[in-house]
TORVOZA-717376 format. One record per residue (C-alpha): residue number from 1; residue in three letters; x, y, z. Coordinates in steps of 0.5 Angstrom, whole numbers, plus 500, padded with zeros to 3 digits. Each point is the difference from the previous one (the first is absolute). Example, Ala and Ser with C-alpha at 12.3 -4.5 7.8 and 13.67 -1.06 7.14 Angstrom:
<rs>
 seq type east north  up
   1  ALA  525   491 516
   2  SER  502   507 498
</rs>
This chain:
<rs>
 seq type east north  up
   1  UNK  321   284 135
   2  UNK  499   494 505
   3  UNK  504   501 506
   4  UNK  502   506 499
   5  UNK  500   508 503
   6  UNK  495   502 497
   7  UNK  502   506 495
   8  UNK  498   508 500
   9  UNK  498   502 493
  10  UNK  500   507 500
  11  UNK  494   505 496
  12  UNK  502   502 494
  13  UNK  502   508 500
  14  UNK  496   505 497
  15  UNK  504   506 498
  16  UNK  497   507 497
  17  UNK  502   502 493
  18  UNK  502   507 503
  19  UNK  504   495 505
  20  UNK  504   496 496
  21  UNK  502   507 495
  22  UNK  502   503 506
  23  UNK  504   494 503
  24  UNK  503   498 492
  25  UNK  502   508 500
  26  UNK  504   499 506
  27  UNK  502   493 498
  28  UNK  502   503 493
  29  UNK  504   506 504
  30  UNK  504   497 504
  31  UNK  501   494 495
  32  UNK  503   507 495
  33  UNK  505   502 506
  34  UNK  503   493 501
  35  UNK  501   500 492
  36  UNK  502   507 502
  37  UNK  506   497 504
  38  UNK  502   494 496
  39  UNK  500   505 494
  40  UNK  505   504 504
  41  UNK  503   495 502
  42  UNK  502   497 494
  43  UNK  500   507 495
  44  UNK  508   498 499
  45  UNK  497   494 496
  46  UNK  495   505 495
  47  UNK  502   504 494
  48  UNK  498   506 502
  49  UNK  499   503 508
  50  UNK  494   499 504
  51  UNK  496   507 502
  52  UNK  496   500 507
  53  UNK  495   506 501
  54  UNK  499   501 508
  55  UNK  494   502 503
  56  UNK  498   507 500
  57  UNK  501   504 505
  58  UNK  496   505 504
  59  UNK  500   505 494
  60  UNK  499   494 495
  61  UNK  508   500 497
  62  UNK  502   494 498
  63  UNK  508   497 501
  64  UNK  503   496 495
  65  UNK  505   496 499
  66  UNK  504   496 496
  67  UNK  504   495 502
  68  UNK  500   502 508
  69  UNK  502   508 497
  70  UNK  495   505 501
  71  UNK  500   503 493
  72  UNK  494   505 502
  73  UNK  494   502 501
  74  UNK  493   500 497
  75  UNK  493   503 500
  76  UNK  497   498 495
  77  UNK  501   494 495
  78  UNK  502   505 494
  79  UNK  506   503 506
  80  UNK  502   492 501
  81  UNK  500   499 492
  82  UNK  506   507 500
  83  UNK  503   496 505
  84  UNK  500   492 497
  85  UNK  502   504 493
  86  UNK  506   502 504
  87  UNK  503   494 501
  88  UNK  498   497 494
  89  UNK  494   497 500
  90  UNK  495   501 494
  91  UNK  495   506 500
  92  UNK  494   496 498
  93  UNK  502   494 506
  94  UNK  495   496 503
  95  UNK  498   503 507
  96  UNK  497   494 502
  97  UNK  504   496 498
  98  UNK  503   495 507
  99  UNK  506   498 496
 100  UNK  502   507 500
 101  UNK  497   503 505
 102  UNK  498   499 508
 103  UNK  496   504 502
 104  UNK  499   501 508
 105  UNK  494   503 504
 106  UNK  496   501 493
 107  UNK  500   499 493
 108  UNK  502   504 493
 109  UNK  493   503 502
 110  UNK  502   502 507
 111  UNK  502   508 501
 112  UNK  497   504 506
 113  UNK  504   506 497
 114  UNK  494   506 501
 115  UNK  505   505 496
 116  UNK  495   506 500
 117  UNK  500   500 508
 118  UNK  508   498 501
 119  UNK  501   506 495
 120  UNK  496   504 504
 121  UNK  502   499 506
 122  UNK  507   501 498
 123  UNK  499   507 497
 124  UNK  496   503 505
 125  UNK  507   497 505
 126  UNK  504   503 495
 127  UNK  497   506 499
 128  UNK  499   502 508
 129  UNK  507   498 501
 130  UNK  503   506 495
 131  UNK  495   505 502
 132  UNK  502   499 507
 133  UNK  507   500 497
 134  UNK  501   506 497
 135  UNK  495   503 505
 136  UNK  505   498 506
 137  UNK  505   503 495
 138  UNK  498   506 500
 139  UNK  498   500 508
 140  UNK  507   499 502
 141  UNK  504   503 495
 142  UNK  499   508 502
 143  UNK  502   498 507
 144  UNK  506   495 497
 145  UNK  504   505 496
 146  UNK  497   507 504
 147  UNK  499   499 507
 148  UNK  504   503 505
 149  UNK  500   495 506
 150  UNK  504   493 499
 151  UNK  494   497 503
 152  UNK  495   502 495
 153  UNK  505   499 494
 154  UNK  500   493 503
 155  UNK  492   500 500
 156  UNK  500   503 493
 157  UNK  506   494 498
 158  UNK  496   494 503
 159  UNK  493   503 496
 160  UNK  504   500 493
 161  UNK  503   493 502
 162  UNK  492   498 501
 163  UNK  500   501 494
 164  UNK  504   496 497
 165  UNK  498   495 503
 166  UNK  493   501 498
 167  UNK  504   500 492
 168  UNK  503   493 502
 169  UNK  493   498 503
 170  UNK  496   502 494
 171  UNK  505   496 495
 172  UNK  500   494 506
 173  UNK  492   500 498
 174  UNK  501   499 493
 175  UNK  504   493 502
 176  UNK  496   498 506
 177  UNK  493   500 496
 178  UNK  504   497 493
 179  UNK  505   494 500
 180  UNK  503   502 508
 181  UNK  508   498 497
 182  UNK  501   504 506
 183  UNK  499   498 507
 184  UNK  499   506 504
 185  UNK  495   502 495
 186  UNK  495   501 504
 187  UNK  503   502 507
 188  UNK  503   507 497
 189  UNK  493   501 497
 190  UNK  498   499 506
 191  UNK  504   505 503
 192  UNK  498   505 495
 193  UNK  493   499 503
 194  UNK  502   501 506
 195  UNK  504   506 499
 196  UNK  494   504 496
 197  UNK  495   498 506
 198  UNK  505   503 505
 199  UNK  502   506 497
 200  UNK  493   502 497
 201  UNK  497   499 508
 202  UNK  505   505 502
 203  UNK  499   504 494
 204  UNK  492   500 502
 205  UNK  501   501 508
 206  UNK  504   506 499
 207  UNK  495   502 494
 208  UNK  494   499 505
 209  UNK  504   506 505
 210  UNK  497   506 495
 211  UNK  496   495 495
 212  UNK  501   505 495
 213  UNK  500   499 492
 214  UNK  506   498 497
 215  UNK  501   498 493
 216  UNK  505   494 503
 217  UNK  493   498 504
 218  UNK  498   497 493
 219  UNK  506   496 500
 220  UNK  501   496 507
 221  UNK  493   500 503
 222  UNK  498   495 493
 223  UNK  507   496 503
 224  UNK  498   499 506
 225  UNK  494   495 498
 226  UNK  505   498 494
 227  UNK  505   497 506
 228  UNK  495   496 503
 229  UNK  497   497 494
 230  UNK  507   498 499
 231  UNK  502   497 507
 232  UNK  494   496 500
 233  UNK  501   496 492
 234  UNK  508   500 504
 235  UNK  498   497 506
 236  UNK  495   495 498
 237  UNK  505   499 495
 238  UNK  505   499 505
 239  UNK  505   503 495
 240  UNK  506   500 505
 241  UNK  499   493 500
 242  UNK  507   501 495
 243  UNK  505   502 504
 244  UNK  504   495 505
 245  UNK  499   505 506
 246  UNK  493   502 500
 247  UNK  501   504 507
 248  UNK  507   503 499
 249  UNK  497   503 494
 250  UNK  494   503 505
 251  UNK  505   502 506
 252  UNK  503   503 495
 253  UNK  494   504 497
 254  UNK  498   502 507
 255  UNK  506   502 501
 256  UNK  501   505 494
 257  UNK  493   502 502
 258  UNK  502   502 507
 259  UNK  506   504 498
 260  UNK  497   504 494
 261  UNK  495   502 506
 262  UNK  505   502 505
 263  UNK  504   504 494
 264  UNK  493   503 498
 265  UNK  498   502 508
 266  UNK  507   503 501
 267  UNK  500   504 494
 268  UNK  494   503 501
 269  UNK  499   501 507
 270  UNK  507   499 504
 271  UNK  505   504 496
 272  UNK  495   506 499
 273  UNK  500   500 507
 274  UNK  507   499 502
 275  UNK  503   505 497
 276  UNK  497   507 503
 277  UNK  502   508 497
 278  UNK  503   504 503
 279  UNK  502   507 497
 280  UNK  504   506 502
 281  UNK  496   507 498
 282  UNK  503   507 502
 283  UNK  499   507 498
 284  UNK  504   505 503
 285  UNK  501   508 499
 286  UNK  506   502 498
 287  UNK  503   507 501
 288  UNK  497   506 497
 289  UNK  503   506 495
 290  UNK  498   506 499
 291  UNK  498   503 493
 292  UNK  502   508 499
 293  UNK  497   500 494
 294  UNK  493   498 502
 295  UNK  496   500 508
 296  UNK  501   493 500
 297  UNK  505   495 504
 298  UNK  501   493 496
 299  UNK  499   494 505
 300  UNK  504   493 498
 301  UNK  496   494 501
 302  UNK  503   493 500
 303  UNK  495   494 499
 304  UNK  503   493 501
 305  UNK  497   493 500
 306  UNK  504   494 501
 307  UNK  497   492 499
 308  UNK  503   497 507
 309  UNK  496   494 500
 310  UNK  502   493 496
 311  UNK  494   501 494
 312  UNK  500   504 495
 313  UNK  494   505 498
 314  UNK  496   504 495
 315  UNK  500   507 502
 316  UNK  491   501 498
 317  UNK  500   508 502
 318  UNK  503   505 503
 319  UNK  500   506 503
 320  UNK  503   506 503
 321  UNK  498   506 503
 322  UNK  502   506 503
 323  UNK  495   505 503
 324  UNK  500   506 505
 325  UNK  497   500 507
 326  UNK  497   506 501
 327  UNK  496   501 507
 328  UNK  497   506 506
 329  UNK  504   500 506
 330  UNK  497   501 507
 331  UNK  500   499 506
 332  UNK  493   497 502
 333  UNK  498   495 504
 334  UNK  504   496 505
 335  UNK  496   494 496
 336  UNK  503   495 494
 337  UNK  494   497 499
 338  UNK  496   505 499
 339  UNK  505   504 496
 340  UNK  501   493 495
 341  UNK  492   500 500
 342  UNK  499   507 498
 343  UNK  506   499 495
 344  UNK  495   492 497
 345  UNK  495   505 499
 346  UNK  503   504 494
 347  UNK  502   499 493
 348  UNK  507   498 500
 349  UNK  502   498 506
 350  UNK  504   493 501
 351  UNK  496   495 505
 352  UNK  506   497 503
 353  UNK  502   507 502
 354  UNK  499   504 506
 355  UNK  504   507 502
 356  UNK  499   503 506
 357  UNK  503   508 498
 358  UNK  498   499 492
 359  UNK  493   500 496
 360  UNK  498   501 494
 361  UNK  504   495 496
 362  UNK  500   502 493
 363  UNK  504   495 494
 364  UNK  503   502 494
 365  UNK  503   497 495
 366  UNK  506   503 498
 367  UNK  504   493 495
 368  UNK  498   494 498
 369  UNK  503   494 495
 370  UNK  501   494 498
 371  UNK  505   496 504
 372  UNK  501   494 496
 373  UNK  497   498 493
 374  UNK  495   496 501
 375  UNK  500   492 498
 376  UNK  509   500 502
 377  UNK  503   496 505
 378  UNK  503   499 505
 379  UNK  506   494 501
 380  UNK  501   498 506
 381  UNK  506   506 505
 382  UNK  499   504 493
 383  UNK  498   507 503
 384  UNK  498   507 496
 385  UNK  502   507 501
 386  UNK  497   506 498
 387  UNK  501   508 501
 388  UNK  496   505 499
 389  UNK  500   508 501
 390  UNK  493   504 501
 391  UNK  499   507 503
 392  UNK  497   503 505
 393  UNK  498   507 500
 394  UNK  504   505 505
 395  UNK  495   502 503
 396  UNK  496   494 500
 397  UNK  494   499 506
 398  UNK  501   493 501
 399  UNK  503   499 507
 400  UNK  503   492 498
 401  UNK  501   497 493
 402  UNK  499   492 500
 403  UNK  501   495 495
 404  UNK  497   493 499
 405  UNK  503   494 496
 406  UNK  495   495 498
 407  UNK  501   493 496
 408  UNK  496   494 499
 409  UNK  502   494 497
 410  UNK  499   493 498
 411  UNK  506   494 502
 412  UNK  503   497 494
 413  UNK  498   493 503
 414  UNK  493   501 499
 415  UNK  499   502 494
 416  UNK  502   504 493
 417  UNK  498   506 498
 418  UNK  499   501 492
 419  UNK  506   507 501
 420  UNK  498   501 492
 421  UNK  493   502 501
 422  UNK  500   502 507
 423  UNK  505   506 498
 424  UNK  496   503 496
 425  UNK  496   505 503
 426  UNK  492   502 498
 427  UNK  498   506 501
 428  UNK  493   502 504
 429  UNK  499   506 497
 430  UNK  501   497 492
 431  UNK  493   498 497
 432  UNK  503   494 496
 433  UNK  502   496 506
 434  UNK  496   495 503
 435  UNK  502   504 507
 436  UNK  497   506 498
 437  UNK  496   504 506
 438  UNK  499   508 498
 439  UNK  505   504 504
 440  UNK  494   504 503
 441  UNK  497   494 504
 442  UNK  507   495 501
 443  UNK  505   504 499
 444  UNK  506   500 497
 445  UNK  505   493 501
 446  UNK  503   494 496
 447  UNK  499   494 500
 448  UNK  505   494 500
 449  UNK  497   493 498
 450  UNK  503   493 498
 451  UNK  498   493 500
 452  UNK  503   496 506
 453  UNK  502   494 501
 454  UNK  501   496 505
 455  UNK  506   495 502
 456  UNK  497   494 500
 457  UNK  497   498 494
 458  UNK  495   496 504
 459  UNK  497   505 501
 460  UNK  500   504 494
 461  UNK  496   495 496
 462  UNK  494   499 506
 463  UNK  499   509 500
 464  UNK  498   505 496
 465  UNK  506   504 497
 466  UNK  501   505 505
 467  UNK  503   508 500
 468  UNK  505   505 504
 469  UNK  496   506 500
 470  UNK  505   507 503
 471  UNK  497   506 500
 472  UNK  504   505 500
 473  UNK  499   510 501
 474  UNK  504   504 503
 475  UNK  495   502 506
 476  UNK  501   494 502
 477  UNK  495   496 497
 478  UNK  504   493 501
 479  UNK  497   494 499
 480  UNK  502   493 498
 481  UNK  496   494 500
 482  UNK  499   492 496
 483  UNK  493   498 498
 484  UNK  498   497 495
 485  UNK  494   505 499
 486  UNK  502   506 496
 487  UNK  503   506 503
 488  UNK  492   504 503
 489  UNK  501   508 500
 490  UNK  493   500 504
 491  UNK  505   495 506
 492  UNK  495   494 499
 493  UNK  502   492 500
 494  UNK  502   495 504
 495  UNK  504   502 505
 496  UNK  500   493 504
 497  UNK  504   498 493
 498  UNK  504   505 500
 499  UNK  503   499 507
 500  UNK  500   493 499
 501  UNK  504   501 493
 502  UNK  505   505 504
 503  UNK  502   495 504
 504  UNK  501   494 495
 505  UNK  504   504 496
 506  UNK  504   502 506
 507  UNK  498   508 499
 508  UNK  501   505 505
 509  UNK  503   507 501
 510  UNK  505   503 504
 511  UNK  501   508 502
 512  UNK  505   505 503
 513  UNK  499   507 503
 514  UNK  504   506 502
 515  UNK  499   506 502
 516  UNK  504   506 501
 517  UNK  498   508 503
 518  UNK  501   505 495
 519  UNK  503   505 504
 520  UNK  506   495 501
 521  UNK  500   499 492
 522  UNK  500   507 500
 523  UNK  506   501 505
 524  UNK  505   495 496
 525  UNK  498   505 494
 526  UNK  503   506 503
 527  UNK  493   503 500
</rs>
């Protein structure tokens, strides 16, 4: 064109065929979601509503609506044909159809659903929530109905409520990897995790104190890599996502978290100590009576014992004895230290007794018995009175008669003694009892034993079953123990167990003494 600007002609564009079918794809989508909107926008004019299939979510499920409404949801064509037959539309409907149906994110083609692995997922969750529910259960449940002490009542009930809650997580996890129709879904599961990871850590730190084998290991060490497992699809997942207060419900955890903690420390370290044993032991002589009859005078005995402390206990063993003293006079040497000396040299003397005029100690026993029945207890200001008679000759050589009272017991607030099994008594002498010992090498005795159970049931499932041993002859072989290793007549075990033990379960003993001259005894009795 004459005297005009010239023209630009652009180059003609070349586009690739993998192009141009991209380009019309994504032409043709938004062109579908457009008639998508207009078809909505005019569905009061169509005979029959509109059905719209969003895009599916991380899990592949699909929302549908019809006419705006969710009508529900589907993970698979045959699921959206249950759905559309619901409502009325034909079974064997065109999917593909754009007049009846507007498909978003996708075609009739698109469904990311994996079943096999969503169904996995949710039975392992399942599956470990109940198992820690019912194990959580039957942890908490002994101390929430048995214990002694208000705190470790208050521990057992926070471990059975745990467990409800792991009940309500496991129902949770079947909705939060199903149709999620509720939106806390996925926060409770997530507590529930949380809940399995912070008991199984404790139970394995107590567990690790001894590291002895326990049935109930099988159960919480598989748990704990479970837990983890489950935090780490929870988290990644961000199934707390749901709840309106995302960290209120966190504070809340914690807080649960640290009280259950305060509760555990103070039922199994404070109150135990807090509470101290005081018992009142007395044995007195009574007044003596002569019997015409024989060369004998009757003494009276009165034992007592009275539970002055603030816990209650079980009597273990018991024992009292009466022996006579029979002993050399002489003047000898102004020297205490030596006369003692001499004494700790020879069979029968006491090492904590010195006498400056009196050599030659001799004991006898003359009476001994049983107190109280083993395995009984004793409440809080209860006391027992007990009154016996023994004889003493005449013309008796003892120069005094003594008698000691002894006890051991465990607090109530520590454990509990299985009384049915530890009252029966096994003979040492009877060839069919496992404590069999012959007479000639072990001597004669009974033994008591019987499965303990500790208070706090915690410690319980992370032990050995232990046992209270009483051992128990009238020569005065006393003995009261709590192992786990069976009752050894050659003295062989673990002491530094058994003391440790003793002192979980709070054991200990408590002794009394009295003393009295055989000629006074004599005198009262008019001899």
């Amino acid at each position: 064109m004459s005297g005009g600007l010239p023209v630009a002609v652009s180059p003609p564009v070349v586009q690739r065929p993998e192009l141009v079918g991209a380009t019309r794809s994504r032409a043709n989508g938004v062109a579908r979601r457009a008639r998508c909107r207009l078809r909505f926008e005019s569905v009061g004019m169509s005979i029959r509503p509109w059905v719209i299939v969003e895009p599916p979510d991380g899990r592949g499920l699909r929302r549908v609506t019809i006419e705006g409404e969710t009508v529900g949801s589907a993970w698979s064509p045959a699921e959206l044909r249950r759905i559309l037959g619901r409502h009325g539309y034909p079974e064997d409907m065109d999917l593909d159809d754009p007049t009846s149906i507007c498909w978003r994110g996708g075609d009739s083609r698109t469904w990311p659903d994996r079943a096999w692995r969503r169904r996995s997922i949710t039975a392992f969750m399942t599956a470990g929530l109940l198992m820690s529910m019912v194990f959580n259960a039957v942890i908490g449940w002994p101390d929430a109905s048995g214990a002694l002490t208000f705190a470790q009542r208050i521990t057992g009930v926070l471990f059975v409520l745990s467990g409800v809650v792991l009940g309500i997580s496991a129902i949770a996890a079947l909705d939060y990897w199903g149709r999620r129709q509720f939106r806390a879904s996925g926060a409770i599961v997530l507590l529930g995790a949380t809940i399995v990871l912070a008991t199984d850590a404790l139970l394995l730190l107590l567990w690790f104190e001894e590291r002895e084998y326990t049935r109930y290991l099988l159960v919480f060490l598989p748990a704990l890599p479970w837990s983890i497992w489950a935090l780490c699809i929870l988290v990644r997942q961000k199934s707390w996502k749901g709840i309106p207060q995302p960290k209120g419900f966190a504070v809340g955890v914690v807080a649960t978290a640290l009280l259950t903690a305060v509760s555990l420390a103070y039922s199994t370290m404070y109150q135990p100590a807090a509470a101290p044993m005081h018992f009142t032991l007395k044995a007195e002589f009574g007044k003596a009576w002569e019997d015409r009859n024989v060369a004998f005078v009757h003494v009276p005995l009165t034992l007592h014992m009275k539970n002055t402390g603030g816990i209650p206990v079980y009597v273990i063993n018991d024992i009292y004895t009466v022996r006579g003293r029979g002993a050399a006079y002489s003047y000898g040497e102004e020297d205490l230290t030596a006369e003692w000396r001499n004494s700790v040299r020879k069979r029968g003397a006491r090492d904590g007794e010195a006498e400056l005029y009196v050599d030659q100690l001799t004991y006898t026993t003359i009476s001994s018995g049983r107190f109280y029945d083993s395995g009984n207890s004793l409440d809080v200001g209860q006391e027992y009175v007990m009154k016996r008679v023994f004889q003493l000759p005449k013309g008796a050589t003892y120069d005094t008669v003594s008698v000691a009272l002894q006890i051991s017991y465990m607090r109530k607030d520590r454990g509990r003694i299985d009384v049915d099994e530890f009252r029966s008594p096994h003979l040492s002498w009877n060839e069919r009892e496992r404590q069999h010992c012959p007479p000639a090498v072990c001597g004669e005795f009974l033994v008591y034993r019987g499965k303990v159970r500790h208070n706090n049931n915690l410690i319980n499932v992370t032990r050995k079953p232990r046992y209270v041993t009483a051992v128990w002859a009238p020569e005065g072989r006393f003995i009261s123990s709590i192992s786990s290793f069976p009752f050894n007549f050659a003295g062989v075990g673990d002491y530094r167990e058994e003391r440790r033990e003793m002192e979980r379960y709070g054991a200990a003993g408590a002794r009394a003494d009295a003393e009295i001259s055989v000629a006074e005894l004599l005198r009262s009795a008019g001899v």
